[in-house]
PLY file of the C-alpha trace (Angstrom):
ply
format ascii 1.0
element vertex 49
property float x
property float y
property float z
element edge 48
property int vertex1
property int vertex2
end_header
28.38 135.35 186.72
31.22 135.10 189.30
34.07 134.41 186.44
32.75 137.74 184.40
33.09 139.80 187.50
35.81 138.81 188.01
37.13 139.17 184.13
35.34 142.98 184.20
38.16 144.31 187.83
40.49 142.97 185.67
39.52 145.05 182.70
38.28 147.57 184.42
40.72 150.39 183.76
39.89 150.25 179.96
36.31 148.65 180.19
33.11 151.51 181.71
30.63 149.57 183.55
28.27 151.65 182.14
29.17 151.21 178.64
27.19 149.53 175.84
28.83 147.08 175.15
29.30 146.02 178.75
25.57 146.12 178.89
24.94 143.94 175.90
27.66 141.41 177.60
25.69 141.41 181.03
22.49 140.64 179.22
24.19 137.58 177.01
25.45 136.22 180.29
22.20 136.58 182.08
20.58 134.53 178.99
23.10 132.08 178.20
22.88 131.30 182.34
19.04 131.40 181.75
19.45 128.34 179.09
21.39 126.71 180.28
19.50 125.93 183.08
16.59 125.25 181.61
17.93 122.13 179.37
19.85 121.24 182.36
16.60 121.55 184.47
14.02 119.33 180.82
17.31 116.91 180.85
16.85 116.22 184.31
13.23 115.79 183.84
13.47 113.45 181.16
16.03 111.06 183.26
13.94 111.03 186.26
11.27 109.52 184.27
0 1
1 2
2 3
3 4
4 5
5 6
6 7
7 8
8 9
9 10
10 11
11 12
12 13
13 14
14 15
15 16
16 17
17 18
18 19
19 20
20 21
21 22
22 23
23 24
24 25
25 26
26 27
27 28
28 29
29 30
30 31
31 32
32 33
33 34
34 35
35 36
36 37
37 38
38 39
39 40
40 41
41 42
42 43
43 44
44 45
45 46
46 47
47 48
């Protein structure tokens, strides 16, 4: 989430915060972080075993 913070200060002067389309990135992020961590997290399971 760090590196699309970071990406959006850079942008900011043409990019809202508010906008949709900033919105609809935000929420991709959130579940492409969400995911990933859970086959990380069933991987992890299955080489513990």
């Amino acid at each position: 989430m760090d590196d699309l913070k970071y990406a959006h200060k850079k942008l900011c002067a043409s990019v809202s915060s508010e906008s949709a389309n900033m919105n609809e990135l935000l929420q991709w992020n959130e579940l492409y972080i969400f995911c990933v961590h859970s086959i990380m997290t069933k991987k992890l399971r299955l080489h513990s075993h």
